[in-house]
C-alpha positions as CSV (number, residue, x, y, z in Angstrom):
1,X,10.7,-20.5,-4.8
2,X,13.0,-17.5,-5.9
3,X,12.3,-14.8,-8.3
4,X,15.0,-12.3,-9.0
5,X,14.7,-9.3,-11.5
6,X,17.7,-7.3,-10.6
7,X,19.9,-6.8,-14.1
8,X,23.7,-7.6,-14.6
9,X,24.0,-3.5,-14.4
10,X,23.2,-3.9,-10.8
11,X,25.5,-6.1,-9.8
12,X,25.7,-5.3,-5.8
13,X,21.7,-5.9,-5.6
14,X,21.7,-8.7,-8.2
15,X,24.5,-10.6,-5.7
16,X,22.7,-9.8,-2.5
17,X,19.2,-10.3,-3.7
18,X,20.1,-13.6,-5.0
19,X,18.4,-16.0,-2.7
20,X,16.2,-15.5,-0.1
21,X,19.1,-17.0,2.5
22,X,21.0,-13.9,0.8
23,X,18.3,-11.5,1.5
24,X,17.6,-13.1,5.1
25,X,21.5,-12.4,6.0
26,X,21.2,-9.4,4.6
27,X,21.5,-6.3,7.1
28,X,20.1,-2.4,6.8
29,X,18.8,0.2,8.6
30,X,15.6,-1.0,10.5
31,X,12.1,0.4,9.1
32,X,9.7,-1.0,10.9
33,X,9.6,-3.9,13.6
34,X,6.5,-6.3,14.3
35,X,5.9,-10.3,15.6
36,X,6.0,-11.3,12.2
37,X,9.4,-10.3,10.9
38,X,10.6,-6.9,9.6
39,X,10.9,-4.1,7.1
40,X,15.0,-2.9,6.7
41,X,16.4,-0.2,3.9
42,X,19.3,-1.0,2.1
43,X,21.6,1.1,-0.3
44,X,23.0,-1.1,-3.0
45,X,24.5,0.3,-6.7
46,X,23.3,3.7,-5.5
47,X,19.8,2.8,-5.1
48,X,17.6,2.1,-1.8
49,X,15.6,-0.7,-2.2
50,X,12.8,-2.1,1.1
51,X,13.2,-5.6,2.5
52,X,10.7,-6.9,4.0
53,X,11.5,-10.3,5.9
54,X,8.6,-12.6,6.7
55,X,9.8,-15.1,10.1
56,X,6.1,-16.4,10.3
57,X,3.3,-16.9,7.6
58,X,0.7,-14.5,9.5
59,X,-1.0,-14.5,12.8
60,X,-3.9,-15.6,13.8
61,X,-6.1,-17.5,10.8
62,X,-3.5,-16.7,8.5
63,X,-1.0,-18.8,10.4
64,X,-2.7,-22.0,9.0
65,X,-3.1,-20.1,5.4
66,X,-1.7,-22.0,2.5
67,X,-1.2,-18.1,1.3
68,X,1.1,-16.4,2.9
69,X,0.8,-12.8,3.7
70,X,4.4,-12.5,2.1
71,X,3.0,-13.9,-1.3
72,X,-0.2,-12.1,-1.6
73,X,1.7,-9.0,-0.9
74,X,3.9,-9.4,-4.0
75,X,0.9,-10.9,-6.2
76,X,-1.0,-7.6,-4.9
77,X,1.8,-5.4,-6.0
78,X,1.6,-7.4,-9.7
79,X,-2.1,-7.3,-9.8
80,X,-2.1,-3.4,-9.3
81,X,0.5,-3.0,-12.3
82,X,-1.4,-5.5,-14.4
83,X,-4.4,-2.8,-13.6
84,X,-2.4,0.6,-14.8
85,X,-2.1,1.7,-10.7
86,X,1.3,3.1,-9.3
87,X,2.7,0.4,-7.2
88,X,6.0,0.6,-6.4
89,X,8.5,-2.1,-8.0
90,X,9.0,-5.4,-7.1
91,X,13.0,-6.7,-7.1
92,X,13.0,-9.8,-5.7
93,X,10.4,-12.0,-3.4
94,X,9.8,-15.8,-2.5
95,X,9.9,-17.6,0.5
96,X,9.8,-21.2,1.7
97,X,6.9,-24.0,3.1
98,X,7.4,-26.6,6.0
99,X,4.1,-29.0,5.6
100,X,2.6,-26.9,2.6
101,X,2.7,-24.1,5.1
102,X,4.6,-21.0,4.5
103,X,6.8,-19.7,6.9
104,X,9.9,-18.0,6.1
105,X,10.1,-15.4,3.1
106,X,10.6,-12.0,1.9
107,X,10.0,-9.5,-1.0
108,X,12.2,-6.6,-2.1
109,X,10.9,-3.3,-3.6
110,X,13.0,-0.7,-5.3
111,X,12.7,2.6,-3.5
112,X,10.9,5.9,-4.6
113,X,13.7,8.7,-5.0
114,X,12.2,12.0,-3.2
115,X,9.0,10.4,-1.7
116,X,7.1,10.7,1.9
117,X,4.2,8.6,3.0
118,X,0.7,11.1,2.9
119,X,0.8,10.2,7.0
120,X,4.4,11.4,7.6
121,X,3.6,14.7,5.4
122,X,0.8,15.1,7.7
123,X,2.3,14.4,11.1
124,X,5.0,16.9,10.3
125,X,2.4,19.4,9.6
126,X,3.8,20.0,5.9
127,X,2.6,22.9,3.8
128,X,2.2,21.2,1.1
129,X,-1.3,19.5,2.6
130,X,-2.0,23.6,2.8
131,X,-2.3,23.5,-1.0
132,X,-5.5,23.2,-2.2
133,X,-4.3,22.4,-5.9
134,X,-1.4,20.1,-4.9
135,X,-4.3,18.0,-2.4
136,X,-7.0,17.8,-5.0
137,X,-4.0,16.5,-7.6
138,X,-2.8,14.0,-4.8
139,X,-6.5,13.2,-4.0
140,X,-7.8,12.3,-8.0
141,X,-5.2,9.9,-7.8
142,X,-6.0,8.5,-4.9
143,X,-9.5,8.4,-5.8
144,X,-8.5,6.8,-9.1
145,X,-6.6,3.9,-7.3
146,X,-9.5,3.2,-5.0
147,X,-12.2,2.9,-7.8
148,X,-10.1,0.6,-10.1
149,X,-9.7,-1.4,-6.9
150,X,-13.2,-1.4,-6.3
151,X,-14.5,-1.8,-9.7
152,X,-12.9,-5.3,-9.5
153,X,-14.3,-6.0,-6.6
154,X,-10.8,-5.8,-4.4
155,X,-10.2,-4.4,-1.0
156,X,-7.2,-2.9,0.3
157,X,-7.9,-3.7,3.6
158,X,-5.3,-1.4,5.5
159,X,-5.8,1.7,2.5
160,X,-4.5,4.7,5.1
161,X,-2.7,7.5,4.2
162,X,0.5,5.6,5.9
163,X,0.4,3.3,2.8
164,X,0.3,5.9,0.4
165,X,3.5,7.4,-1.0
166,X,3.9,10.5,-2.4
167,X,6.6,12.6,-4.4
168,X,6.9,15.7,-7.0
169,X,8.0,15.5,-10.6
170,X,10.2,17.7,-12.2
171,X,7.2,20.0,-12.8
172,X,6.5,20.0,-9.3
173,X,3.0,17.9,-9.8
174,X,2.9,14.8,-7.3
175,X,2.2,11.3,-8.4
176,X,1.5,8.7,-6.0
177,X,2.8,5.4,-5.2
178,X,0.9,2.4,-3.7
179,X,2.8,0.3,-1.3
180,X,2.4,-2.3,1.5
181,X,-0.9,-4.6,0.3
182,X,-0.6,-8.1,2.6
183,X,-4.1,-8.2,3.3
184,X,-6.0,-7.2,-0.1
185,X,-7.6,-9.4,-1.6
186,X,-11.0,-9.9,-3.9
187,X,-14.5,-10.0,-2.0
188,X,-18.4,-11.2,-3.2
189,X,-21.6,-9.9,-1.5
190,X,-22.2,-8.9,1.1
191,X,-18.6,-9.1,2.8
192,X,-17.5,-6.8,0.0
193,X,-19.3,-3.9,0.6
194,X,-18.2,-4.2,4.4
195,X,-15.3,-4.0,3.2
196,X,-15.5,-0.9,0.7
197,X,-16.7,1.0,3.5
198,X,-13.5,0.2,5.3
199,X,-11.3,1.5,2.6
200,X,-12.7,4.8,2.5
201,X,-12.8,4.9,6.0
202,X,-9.5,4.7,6.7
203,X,-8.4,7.3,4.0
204,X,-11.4,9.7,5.7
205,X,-9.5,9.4,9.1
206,X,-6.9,11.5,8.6
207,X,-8.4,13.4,6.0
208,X,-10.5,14.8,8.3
209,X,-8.2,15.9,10.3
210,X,-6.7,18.3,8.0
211,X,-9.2,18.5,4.8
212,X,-12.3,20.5,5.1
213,X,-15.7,19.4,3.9
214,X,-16.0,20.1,0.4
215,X,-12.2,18.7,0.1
216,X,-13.8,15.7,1.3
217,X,-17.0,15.2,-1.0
218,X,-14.8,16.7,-3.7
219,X,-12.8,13.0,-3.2
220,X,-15.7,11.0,-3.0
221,X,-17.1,12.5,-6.4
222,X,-13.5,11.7,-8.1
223,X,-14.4,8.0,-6.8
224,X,-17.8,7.7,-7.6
225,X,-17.2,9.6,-11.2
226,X,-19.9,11.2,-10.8
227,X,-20.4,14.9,-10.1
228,X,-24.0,14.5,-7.8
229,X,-24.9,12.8,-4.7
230,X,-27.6,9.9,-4.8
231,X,-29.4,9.2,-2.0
232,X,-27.5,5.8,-1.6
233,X,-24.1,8.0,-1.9
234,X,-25.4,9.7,1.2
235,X,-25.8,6.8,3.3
236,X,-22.4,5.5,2.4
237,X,-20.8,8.6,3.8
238,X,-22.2,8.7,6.8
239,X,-21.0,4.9,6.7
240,X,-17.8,5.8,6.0
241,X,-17.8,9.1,8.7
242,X,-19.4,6.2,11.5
243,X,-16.9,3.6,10.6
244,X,-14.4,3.9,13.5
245,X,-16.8,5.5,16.0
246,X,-16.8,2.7,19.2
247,X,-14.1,1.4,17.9
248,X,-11.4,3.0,19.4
């Protein structure tokens, strides 16, 4: 299967995101590299759009998955619009089965004009992470994101700062962008709150590298809603602040 939602008045896109041999074939600058295929940037009708080009259906369980990593990556994406989050756009996606087991396939996004990832913005020390009022914006909606997740019982599952994009509006206020979801999916008890811890921990990781405390419990508060601690909020941040200890 095929899907492609590029309009006649992009007709460089609509002709090279016509079928997934098209996109396959296609060749841009490389993102990102890995054992299961890759992510490339292309610049078509004045716009950059992501490719990302499945060459296996996962690794390790998911290699025997009748659900691709490809597909729940572009039913993620749909799921987070359906819920009023900022994902980023889908274009185009599919891919194709051998023995009712996906193998190859690949989804398009359109790019986000003027955007860096939260982890780049750090790595490259940017002053805008200096900004207390531009953080705490950048962190409500962050915050935001993760409880609607959350409240529907769904885990990211690889929710780092890397994931994140980020950009300033005309008024110079940020909005976020969610990008990159092949491995989020719905949870019950008790795998779920395992899980819940993990997405915060992996935001906490870098933001404790470069937020201070209050920054920090300020976040949490914008995910809880609430503006006081229970005792059970206490013992999920020190969850959260022992996730990764021993693990690395």
């Amino acid at each position: 299967m095929w899907v492609n939602g590029i309009g006649d008045d992009l007709p460089e896109a609509r002709q090279a995101f016509a079928s997934l041999t098209s996109v396959l074939d296609l060749q841009g600058e490389v993102v990102s590299r890995s054992k299961l295929g890759t992510v490339e940037r292309v610049l078509l009708d004045g716009r950059y759009y992501f490719v990302k080009k499945y060459f296996n259906a996962g690794d390790g369980v998911a290699n025997f998955s009748p659900v691709s990593k490809a597909r729940r990556e572009w039913q993620n994406l749909q799921l987070f619009q359906r819920w009023g989050l900022p994902a980023v756009d889908l274009a185009a996606y599919g891919e194709v089965s051998y023995f009712s087991r996906p193998r190859t396939a690949a989804l398009v996004t359109l790019g986000v004009d003027g955007s860096d990832d939260l982890k780049s913005l750090f790595d490259k020390g940017s002053p805008k992470l200096q900004n207390a009022e531009w953080v705490d914006a950048v962190m409500a909606q962050v915050a935001h994101a993760t409880r609607v997740m959350h409240q529907h019982r769904f885990a990211h599952n690889d929710w780092k700062w890397r994931n994140i994009l980020v950009r300033d509006d005309e008024q110079g206020r940020p909005e976020i962008f969610m990008i990159d979801c092949p491995s989020g999916m719905s949870w019950i008890n008790p795998f779920f709150e395992y899980r819940r811890i993990k997405d915060l921990a992996c935001l906490d990781k870098v933001a404790s590298k470069i937020l201070d405390q209050d920054q920090r419990l300020r976040f949490y508060k914008m995910y809880t809603g609430s503006s006081d601690l229970t005792a059970k909020d206490h013992k999920v941040i020190a969850k959260v602040q022992g996730f990764f200890k021993g693990r690395e």
